[in-house]
Each structure stands twice: as C-alpha cells, then as structure tokens.
DODOVEX-57494 format. One record per residue (C-alpha): x, y, z; residue number from 1; residue in three letters. Coordinates in steps of 0.5 Angstrom, whole numbers. Layout:
BEGIN
{px->X; py->Y; pz->Z; nr->NUM; rest->ALA}
...
***
This chain:
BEGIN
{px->-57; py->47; pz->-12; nr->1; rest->UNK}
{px->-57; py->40; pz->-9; nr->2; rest->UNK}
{px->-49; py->39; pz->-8; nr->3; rest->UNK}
{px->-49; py->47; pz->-4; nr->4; rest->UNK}
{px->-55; py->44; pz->0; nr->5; rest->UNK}
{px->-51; py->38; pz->0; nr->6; rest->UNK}
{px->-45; py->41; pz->2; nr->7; rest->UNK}
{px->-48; py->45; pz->8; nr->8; rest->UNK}
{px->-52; py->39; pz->11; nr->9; rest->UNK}
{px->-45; py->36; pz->12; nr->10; rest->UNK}
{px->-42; py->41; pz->15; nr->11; rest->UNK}
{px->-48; py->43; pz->20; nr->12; rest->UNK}
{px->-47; py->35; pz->21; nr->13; rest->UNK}
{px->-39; py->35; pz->23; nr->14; rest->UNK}
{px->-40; py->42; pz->27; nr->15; rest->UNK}
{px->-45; py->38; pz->31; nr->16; rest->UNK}
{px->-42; py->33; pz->32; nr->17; rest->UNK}
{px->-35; py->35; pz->34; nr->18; rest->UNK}
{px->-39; py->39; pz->40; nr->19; rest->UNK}
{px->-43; py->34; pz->41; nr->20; rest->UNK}
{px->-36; py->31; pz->43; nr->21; rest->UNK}
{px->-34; py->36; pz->47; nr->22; rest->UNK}
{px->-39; py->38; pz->51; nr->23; rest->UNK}
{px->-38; py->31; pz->54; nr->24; rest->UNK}
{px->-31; py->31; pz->56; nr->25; rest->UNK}
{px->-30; py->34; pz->64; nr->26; rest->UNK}
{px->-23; py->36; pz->67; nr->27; rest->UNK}
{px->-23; py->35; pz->75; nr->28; rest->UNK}
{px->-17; py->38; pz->78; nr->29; rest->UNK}
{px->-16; py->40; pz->84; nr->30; rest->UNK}
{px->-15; py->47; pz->87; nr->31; rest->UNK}
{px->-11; py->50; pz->92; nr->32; rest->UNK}
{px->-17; py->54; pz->96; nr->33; rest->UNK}
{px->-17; py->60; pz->101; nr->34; rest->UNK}
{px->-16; py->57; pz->107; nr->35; rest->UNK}
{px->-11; py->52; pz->105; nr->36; rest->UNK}
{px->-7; py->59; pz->102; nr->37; rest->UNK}
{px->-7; py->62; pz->108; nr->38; rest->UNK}
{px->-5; py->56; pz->112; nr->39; rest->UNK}
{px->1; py->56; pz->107; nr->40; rest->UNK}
{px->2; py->64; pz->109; nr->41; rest->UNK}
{px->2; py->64; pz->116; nr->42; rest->UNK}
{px->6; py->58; pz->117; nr->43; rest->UNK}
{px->12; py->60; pz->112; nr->44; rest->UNK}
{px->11; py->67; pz->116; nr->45; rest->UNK}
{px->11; py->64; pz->122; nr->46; rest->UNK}
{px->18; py->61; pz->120; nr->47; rest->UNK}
{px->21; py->67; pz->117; nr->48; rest->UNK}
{px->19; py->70; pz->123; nr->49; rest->UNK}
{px->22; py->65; pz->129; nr->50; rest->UNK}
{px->28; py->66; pz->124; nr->51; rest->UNK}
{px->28; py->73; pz->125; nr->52; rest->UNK}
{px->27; py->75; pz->117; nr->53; rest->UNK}
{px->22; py->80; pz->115; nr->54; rest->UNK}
{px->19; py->77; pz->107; nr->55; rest->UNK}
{px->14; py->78; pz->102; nr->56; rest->UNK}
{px->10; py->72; pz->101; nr->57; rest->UNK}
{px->6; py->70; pz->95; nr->58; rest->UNK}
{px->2; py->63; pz->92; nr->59; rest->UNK}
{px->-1; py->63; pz->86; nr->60; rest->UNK}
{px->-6; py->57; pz->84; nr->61; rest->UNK}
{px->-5; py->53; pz->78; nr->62; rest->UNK}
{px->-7; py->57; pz->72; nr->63; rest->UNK}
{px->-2; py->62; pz->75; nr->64; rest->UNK}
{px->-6; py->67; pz->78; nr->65; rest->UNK}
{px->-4; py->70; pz->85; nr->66; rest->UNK}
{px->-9; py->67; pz->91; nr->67; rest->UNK}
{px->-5; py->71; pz->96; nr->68; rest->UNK}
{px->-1; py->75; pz->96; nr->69; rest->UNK}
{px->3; py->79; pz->103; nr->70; rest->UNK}
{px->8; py->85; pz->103; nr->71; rest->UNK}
{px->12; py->83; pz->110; nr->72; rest->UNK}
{px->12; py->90; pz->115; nr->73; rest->UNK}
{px->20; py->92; pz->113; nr->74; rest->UNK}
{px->22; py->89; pz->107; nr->75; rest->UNK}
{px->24; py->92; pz->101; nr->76; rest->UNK}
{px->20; py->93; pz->95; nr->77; rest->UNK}
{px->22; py->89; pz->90; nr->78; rest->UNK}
{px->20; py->83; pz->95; nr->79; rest->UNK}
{px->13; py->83; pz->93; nr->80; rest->UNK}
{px->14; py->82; pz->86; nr->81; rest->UNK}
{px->21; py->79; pz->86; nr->82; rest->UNK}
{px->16; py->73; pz->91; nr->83; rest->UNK}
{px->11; py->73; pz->85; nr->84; rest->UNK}
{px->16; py->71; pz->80; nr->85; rest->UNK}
{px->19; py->66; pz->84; nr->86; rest->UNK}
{px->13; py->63; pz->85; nr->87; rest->UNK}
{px->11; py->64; pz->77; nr->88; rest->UNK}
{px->18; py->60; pz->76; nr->89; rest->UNK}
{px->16; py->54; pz->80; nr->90; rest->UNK}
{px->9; py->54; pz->78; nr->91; rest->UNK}
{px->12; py->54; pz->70; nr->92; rest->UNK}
{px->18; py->49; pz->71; nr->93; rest->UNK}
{px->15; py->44; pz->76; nr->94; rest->UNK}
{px->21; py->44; pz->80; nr->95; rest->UNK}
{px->23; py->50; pz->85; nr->96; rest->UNK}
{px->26; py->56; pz->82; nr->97; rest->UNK}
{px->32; py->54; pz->85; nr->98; rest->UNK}
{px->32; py->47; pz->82; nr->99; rest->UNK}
{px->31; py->52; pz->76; nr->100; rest->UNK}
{px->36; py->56; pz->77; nr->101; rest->UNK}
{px->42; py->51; pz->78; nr->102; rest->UNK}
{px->40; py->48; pz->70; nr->103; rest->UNK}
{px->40; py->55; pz->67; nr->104; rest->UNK}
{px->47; py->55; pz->70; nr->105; rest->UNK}
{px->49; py->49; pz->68; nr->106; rest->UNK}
{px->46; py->49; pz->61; nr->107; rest->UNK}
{px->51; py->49; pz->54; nr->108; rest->UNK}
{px->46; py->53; pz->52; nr->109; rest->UNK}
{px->41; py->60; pz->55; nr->110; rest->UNK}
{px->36; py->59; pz->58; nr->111; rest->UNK}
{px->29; py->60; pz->56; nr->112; rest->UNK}
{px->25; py->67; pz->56; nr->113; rest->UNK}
{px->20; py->67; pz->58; nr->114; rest->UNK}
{px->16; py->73; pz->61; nr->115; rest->UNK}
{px->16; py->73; pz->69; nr->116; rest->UNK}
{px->21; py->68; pz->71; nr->117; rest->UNK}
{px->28; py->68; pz->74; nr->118; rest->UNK}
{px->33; py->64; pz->76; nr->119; rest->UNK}
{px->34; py->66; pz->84; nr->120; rest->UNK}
{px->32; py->61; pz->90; nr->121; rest->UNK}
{px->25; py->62; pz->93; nr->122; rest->UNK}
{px->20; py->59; pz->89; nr->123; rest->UNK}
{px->16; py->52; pz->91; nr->124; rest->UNK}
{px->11; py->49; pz->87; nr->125; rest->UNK}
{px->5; py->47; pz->92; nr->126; rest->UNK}
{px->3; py->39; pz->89; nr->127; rest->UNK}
{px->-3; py->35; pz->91; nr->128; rest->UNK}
{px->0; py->28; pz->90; nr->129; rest->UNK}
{px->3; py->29; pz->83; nr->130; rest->UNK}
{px->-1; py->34; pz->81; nr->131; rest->UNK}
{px->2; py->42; pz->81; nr->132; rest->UNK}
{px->-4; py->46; pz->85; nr->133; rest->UNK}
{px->-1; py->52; pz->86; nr->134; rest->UNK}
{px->7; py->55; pz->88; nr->135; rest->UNK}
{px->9; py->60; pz->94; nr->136; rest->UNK}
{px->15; py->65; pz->93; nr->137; rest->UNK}
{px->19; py->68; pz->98; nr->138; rest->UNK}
{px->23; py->74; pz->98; nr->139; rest->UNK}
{px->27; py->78; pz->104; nr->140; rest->UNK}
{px->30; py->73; pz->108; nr->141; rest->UNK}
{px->38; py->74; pz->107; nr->142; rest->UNK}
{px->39; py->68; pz->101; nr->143; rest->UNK}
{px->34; py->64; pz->98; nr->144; rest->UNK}
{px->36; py->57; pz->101; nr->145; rest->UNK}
{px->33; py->61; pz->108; nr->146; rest->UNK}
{px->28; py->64; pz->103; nr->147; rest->UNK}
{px->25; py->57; pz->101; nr->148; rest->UNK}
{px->26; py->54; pz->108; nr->149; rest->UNK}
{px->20; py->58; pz->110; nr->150; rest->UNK}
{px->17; py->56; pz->105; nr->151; rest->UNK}
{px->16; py->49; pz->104; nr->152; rest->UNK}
{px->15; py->49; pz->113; nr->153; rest->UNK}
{px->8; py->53; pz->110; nr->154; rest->UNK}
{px->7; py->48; pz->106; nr->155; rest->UNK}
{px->8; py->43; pz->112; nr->156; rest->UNK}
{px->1; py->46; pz->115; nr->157; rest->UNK}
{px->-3; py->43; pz->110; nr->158; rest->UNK}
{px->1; py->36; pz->108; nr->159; rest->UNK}
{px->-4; py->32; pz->110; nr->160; rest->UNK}
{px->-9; py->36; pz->105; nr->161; rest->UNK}
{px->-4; py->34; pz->101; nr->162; rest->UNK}
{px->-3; py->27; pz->101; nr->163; rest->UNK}
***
C-alpha cells in the first residue's frame, strides 16, 4: 500500500510540476491587425487597378487563416482561392511563392506535397522585421510577376509598421 501511494505522490508531483513550468512560459508575437490588412488591400488594389488589371486579393495572418479576403469585380473564379493558396505558399515557405516555385523547378527531386500550396508567382510573405506576420496572395493580372508587383506596393503602405 505505501509503494502505490508512493507512487502516486510522485506522479501527482511530476505532473504539477511540469504545469507549473508551463504555465510560466508566454509567446509574444506580432499580428497583422484589420487595419493593416486593408491598408495592404486597398494599396495592392490600387496598383492593379492604375495598372488595368482586375484581381483577387487574399492575406492570411500568421497561423494561416484568411484575414481578408476580396474577389475583384470581373475576375475569373478561381482567382480567389487561386489568391489563397499563393498566399499559403508563401506563408509555409518563407519565400514568396515565386521564389518557391523557381526551387521546385530546379530541384533533382519532387517537390514537397503538401496541401494548399502551388508553384506559380503571386504569394508574398508579410514580415515585421524578421518575424513572418502574415502573406498576401494575388491572382487575375495577366502573369504573377504583375500579380506580385501589386502586392509588395500593398505591403508598401504599411512599412513603417513594419519596421
């Protein structure tokens, strides 16, 4: 009887004390907030617009959820979850989606598989300093090089959030 006794003691006392460690560790991130996103939204839309094409917008916060997501007036409608998984792939990656796209083609082996990710040009991760806050995917302008200049003038308007 003494040894199961022990023996539970020292297990309520190892649990209690691997929580107690938890519970006193915090993360500080930083997150893209509403505001920021539709400063990224209306500037990328702003420059695909001056530019004459018509796109789908989508930037997702760190964790990969969608934040914002617009389906331009006369685009094609793939373009908004095409947007998305540009978006995903730079988010995943660290790179934009073009950057991935060009090592996926160079690579001596297949690329990874993994769900939601493409290789086309579009996606750009959204970083505050070093740190990955989110990414913005673009899709209806005709080529990703087009795509991906709208949305790094997007990012643009809130560099010095950034910084």
């Amino acid at each position: 009887m003494k040894k199961s006794f022990f023996s539970y003691g020292a297990l309520v006392l190892s649990l209690t004390a691997s929580v107690h460690c938890k519970a006193q560790t915090f993360l500080t991130q930083r997150s893209l907030s509403v505001e920021a996103a539709l400063a990224v939204a209306h500037g990328t839309l702003d420059k695909c617009h001056a530019d004459g094409y018509k796109v789908s917008v989508t930037i997702l916060d760190n964790s990969g959820l969608v934040k914002l997501q617009i389906r331009g007036d006369g685009t094609g409608p793939h373009t908004l979850e095409h947007s998305r998984r540009e978006a995903y792939t730079a988010l995943t990656f660290k790179r934009t989606s073009g950057e991935t796209a060009k090592a996926w083609a160079t690579a001596p082996t297949p690329p990874p598989v993994i769900e939601g990710t493409v290789g086309t040009q579009g996606g750009i991760p959204i970083k505050a300093g070093n740190e990955i806050i989110g990414a913005i995917g673009i899709s209806g302008a005709p080529g990703g090089e087009k795509d991906e200049a709208c949305g790094v003038a997007g990012i643009a308007k809130i560099a010095e959030l950034l910084r």
